[in-house]
C-alpha positions in Angstrom: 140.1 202.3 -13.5 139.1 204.6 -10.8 140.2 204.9 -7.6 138.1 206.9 -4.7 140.1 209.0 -3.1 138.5 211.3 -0.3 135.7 212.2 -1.9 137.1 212.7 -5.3 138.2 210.2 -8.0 141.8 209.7 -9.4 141.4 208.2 -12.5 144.1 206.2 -14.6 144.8 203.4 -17.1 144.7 200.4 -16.1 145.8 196.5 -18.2 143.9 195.1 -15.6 140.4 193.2 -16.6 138.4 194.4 -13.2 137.0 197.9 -12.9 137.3 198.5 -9.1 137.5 201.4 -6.7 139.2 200.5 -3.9 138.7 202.7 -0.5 142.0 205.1 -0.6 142.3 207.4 2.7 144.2 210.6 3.7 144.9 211.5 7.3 141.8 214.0 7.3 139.6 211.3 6.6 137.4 209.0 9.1 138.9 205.7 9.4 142.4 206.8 8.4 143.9 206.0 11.9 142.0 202.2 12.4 143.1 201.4 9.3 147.1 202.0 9.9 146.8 200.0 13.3 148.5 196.6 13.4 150.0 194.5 16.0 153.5 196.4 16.3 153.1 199.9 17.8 156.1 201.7 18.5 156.6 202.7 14.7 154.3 205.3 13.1 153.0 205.0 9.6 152.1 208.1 8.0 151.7 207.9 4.4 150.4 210.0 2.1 147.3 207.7 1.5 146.7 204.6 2.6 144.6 201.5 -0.1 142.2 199.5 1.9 142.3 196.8 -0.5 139.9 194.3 -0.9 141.0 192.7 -4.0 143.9 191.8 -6.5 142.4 194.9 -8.7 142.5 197.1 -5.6 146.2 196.6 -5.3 146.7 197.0 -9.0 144.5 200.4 -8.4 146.7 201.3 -5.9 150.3 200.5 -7.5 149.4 202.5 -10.6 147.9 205.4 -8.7 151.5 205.4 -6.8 153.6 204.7 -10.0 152.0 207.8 -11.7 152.3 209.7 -8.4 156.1 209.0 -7.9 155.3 207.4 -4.4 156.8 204.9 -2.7 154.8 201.5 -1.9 154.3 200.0 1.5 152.4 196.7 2.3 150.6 195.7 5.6 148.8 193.1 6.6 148.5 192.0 10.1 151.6 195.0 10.8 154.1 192.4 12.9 157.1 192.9 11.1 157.6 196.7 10.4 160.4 197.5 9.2 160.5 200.9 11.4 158.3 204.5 11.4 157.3 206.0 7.8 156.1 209.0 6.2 154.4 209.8 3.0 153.9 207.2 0.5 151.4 204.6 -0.1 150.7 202.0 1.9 148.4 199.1 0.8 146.5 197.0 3.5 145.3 193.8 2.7 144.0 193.0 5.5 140.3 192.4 3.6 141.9 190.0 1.3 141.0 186.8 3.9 140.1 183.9 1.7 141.7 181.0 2.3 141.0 177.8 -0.1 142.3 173.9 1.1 142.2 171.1 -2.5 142.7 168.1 0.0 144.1 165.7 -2.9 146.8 168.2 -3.9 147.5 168.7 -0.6 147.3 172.4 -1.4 145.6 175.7 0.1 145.3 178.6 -1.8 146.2 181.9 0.7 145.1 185.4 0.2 147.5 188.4 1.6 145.5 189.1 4.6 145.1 185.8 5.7 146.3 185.0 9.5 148.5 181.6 9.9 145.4 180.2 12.3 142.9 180.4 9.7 145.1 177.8 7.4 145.7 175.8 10.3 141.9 175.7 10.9 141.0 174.9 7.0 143.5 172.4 6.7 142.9 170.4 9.8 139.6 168.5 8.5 142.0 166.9 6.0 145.0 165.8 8.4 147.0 168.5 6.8 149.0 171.6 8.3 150.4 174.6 6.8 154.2 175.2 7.7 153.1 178.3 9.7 155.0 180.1 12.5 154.0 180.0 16.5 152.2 182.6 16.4 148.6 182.1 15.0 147.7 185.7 14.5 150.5 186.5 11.7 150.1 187.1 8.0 150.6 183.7 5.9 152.1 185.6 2.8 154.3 188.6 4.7 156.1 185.3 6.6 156.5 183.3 4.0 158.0 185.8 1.7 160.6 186.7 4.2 161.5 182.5 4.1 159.4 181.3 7.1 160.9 179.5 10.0 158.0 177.4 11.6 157.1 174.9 13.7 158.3 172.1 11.9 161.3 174.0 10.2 163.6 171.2 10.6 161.5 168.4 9.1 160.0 169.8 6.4 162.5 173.3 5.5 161.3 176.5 5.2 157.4 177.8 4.0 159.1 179.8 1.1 160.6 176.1 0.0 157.0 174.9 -0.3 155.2 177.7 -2.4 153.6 176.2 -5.8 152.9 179.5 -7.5 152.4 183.6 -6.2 149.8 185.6 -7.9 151.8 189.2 -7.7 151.3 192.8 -9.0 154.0 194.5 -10.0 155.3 197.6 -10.2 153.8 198.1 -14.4 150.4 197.5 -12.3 150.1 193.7 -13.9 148.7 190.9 -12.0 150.9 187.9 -12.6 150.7 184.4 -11.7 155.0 183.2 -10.9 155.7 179.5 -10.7 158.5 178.2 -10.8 158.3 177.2 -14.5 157.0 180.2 -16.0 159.4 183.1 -14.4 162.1 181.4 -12.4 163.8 184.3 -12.0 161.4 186.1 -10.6 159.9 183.2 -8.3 163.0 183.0 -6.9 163.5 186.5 -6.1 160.0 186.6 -4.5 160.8 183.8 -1.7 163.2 185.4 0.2 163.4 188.7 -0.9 160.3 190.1 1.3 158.3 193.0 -0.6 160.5 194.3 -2.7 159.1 192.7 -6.2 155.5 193.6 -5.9 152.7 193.4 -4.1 151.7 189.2 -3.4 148.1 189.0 -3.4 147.8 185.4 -3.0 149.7 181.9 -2.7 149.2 178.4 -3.6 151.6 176.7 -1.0 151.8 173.0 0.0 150.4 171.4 3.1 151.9 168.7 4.6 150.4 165.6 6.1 150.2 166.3 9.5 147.6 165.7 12.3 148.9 165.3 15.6 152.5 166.2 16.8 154.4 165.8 20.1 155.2 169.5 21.5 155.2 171.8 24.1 158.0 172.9 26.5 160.0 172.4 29.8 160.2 175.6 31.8 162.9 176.5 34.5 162.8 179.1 37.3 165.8 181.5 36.4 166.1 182.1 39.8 166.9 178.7 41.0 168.5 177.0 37.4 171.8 179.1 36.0 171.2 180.3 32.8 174.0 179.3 31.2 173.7 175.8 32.2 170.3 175.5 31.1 171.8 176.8 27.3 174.7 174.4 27.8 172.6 171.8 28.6 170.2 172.4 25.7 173.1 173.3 23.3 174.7 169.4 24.1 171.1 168.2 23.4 171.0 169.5 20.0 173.5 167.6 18.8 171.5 164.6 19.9 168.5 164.9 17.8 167.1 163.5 14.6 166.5 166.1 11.9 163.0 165.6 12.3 162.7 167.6 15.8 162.5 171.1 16.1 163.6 173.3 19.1 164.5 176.3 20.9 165.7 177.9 24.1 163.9 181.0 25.4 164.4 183.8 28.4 161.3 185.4 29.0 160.4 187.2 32.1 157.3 187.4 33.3 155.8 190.7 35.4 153.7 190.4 38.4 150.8 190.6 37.4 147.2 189.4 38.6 146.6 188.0 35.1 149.4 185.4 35.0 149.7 181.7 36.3 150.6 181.7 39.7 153.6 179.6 38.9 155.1 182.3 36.1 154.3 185.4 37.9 157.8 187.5 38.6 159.9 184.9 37.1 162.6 184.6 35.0 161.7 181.7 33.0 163.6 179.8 30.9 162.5 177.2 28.6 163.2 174.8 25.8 160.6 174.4 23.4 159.4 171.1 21.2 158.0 170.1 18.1 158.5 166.3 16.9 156.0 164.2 14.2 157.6 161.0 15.7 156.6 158.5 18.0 159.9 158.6 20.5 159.4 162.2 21.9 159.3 161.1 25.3 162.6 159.6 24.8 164.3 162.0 23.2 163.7 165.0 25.7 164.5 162.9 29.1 167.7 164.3 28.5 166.1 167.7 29.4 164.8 166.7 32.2 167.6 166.5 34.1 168.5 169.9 34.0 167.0 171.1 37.2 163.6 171.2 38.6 161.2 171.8 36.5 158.8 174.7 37.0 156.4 173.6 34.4 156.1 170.5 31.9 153.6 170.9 29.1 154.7 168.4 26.7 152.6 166.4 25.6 150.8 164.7 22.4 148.4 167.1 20.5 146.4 168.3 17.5 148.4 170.5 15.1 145.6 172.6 15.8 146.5 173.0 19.5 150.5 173.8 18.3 150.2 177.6 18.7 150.3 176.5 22.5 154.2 175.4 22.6 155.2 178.9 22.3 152.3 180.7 23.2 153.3 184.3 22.0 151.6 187.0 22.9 148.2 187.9 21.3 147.9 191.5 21.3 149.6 194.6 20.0 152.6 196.3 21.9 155.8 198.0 20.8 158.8 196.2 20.3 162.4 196.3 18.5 164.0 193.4 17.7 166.6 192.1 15.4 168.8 188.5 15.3 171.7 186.3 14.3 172.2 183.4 12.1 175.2 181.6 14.0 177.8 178.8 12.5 178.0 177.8 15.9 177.0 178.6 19.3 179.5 179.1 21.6 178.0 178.8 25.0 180.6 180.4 27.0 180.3 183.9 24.9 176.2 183.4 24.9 176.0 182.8 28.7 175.5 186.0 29.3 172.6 186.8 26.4 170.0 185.0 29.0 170.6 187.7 31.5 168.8 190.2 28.4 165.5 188.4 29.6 166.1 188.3 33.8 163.0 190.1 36.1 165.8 193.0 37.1 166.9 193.8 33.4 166.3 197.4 32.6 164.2 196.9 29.6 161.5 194.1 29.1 163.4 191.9 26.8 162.6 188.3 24.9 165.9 186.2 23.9 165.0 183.0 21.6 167.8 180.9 20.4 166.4 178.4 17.4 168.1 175.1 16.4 168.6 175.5 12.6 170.0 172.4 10.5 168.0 169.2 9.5 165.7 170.0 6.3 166.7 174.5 6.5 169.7 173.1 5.2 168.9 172.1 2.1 169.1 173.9 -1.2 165.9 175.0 -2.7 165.0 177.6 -5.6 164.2 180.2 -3.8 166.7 183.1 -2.4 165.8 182.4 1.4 169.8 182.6 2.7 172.2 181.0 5.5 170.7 177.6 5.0 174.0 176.6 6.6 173.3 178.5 9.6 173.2 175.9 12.9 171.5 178.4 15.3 169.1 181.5 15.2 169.5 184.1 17.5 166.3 186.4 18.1 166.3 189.3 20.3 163.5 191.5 21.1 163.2 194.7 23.8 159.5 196.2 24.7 161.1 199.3 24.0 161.5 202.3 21.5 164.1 201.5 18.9 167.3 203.8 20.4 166.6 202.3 24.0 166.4 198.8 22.6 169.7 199.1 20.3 171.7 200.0 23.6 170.4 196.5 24.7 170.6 194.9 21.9 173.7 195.6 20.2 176.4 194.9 22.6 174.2 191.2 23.0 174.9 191.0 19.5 178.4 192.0 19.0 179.0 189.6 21.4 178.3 186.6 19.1 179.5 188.4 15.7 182.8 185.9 15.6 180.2 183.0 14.6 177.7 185.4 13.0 177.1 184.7 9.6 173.9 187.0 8.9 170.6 187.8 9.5 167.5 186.8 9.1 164.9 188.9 7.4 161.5 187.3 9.4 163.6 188.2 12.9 164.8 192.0 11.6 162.2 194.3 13.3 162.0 197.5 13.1 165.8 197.9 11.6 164.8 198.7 7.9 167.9 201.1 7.8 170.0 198.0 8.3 170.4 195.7 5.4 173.4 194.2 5.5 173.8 190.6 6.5 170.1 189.8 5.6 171.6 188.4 2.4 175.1 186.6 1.5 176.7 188.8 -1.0 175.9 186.1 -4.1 172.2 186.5 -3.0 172.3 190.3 -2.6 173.9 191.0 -5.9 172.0 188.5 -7.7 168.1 189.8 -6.3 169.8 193.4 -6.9 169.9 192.5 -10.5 166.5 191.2 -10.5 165.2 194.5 -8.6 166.9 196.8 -11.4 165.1 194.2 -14.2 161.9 194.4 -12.0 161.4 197.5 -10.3 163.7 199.6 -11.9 162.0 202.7 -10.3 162.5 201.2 -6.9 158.3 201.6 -6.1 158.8 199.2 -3.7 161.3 200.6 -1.2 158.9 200.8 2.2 160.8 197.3 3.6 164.1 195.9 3.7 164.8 197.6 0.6 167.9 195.7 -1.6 169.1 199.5 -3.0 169.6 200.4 0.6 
């Protein structure tokens, strides 16, 4: 197999049945920068060469040219989830790899490795089915659901990772392999949950659930006239009101004054509690809410799954960011009052706080290694920031709620790839180290939240 490599060819041995020669750049060359850009910018990426790959044999290319090089192996595909700055190595994109597949009687889509949640959404909708993707439609289907994937629906259905049928992967010999569950459990179960450290996924088969409409949106409060805390308090009572089948979360967000905003948002601290619910009793359920204070904007209402990126409506387009979380036993309102204030119009550093309700379906077992499933809250911070500026935020937030902490989750950890501890419980970390010594014994795949680290 050769691999074209500014101007000149690399050639090696390949098992593989394609002959390929995937695009391979080095800084010198044209293209080299466009092809590093992704949606996070505050961390640089400077490998050594960088795989545009546009196939399953282009990533094979690219994982033997790196095994026989000695270099370690970085993935990106839409680049929302970094786990911090780089240099040298290889880094594969896959941002080609875009083909998404729907088998409407399986209730099944087939999902290659560059392939954005909204696409799925849009291929399953004709068939009444949804993918359990994230909020935001713009991130990578595989990259998420590797990492366990916490979605819209979380507490109905469980996580994405608990609904994969089979991962085509190349690993680090340079073999494509189909996983399922049957043929390499081991291995299948390392894969869901343990991010990017077994190989390079160049596509899933994951199952789609029968979903066409939902109830959703969110109730938003003006900071400035509601107290924080008793917005949290209020929405931490609520919580233990719900059936399993409704999904929520608190959020702080302020919002600059800027021409480009809603009137009504524009300078605000706002605080809101967002909705997701397949039932027919939504209404019901979230008068509760209601009575929290005045409301400075109601947008729940009933609405296509395809319309469901709208609830959280995150933003669209690239910026720098740092960000890490906290899976919580409990919340303890009176020691998170003060996280809120991370998020107010006057805080030092643009910052994002969203607390997640955990629980219902999360919690069940499944055989995959995606941790805390006994978790009952989600804390996820993020500061606009460079990473030192951001940890001076961050940290003391955090260390505020480490009596009820019980880990972290991998999805929520970004830009902190130095920090591995509490991603994992310490059965789960010593069992997927095991299976990283059996499968990568070489540790090729280290550019992530590596499990030697």
């Amino acid at each position: 197999m050769s691999v074209r490599l500014c101007g000149h060819d690399a050639l090696m041995d390949s098992n593989t049945a394609d002959t390929t020669e995937p695009l391979a750049l080095r800084p010198a060359d044209p293209g080299f920068e466009e092809e590093l850009a992704g949606f996070q910018t505050g961390f640089t990426q400077r490998p050594t060469v960088v795989f545009a790959a546009a196939s399953a044999a282009d990533v094979a290319a690219a994982v033997a040219y790196a095994a026989a090089e000695d270099l370690p192996v970085g993935v990106q595909a839409t680049g929302h989830g970094l786990p911090g700055g780089a240099e040298g190595g290889v880094l594969i994109t896959t941002k080609r790899m875009d083909r998404v597949s729907v088998d409407p009687v399986s209730r099944t889509a087939r999902v290659q490795a560059g392939v954005r949640w909204g696409q799925v959404v849009a291929a399953a909708q004709p068939y009444g089915l949804a993918p359990l993707n994230g909020s935001a439609p713009g991130v990578g289907a595989v990259s998420y659901t590797l990492g366990g994937g916490l979605g819209i629906l979380a507490r109905e259905f469980g996580y994405a990772a608990d609904h994969v049928r089979a991962l085509d992967v190349v690993t680090a010999d340079g073999q494509l392999r189909q996983v399922t569950r049957e043929s390499d459990p081991g291995l299948y179960w390392a894969l869901l949950g343990g991010g990017h450290n077994f190989g390079v996924v160049t596509e899933l088969e994951i199952g789609l659930v029968p979903v066409a409409r939902l109830y959703g949106g969110s109730l938003a409060f003006d900071g400035r006239e509601v107290d924080p805390a008793a917005v949290l308090r209020a929405y931490e009572r609520w919580t233990r009101t719900v059936p399993d089948g409704l999904t929520s979360s608190f959020a702080a967000v302020p919002y600059p004054d800027l021409p480009g905003l809603p009137p009504h948002l524009r300078g605000r601290h706002v605080l809101s509690v967002r909705v997701a619910y397949t039932g027919s009793d939504g209404e019901r359920l979230v008068a509760p809410l209601r009575e929290t204070g005045p409301v400075l904007a109601d947008s729940l209402r009933v609405m296509p799954y395809a319309e469901s990126h709208t609830i959280h409506s995150d933003p669209d387009f690239p910026h720098t960011y740092y960000g890490d979380s906290a899976v919580l036993s409990e919340l303890d309102v009176e020691a998170a009052a003060s996280v809120p204030a991370l998020a107010a119009a006057d805080a030092p550093v643009m910052s994002v706080v969203q607390i997640n309700h955990l629980g219902g379906a999360l919690a069940r077992r499944a055989p995959n290694s995606v941790p805390h499933r006994d978790g009952r809250f989600l804390v996820r911070l993020l500061a606009m920031a460079d990473r030192d500026t951001a940890r001076e935020l961050l940290d003391p937030a955090l260390a505020r709620l480490a009596p009820w902490t019980i880990g972290r989750a991998l999805n929520f950890a970004f830009g902190a790839g130095d920090r591995t501890e509490g991603l994992y419980d310490p059965e789960t970390r010593k069992r997927l180290a095991g299976l990283k010594s059996e499968h990568d014994p070489a540790n090729l795949f280290r550019r992530n939240y590596n499990l030697t680290g």
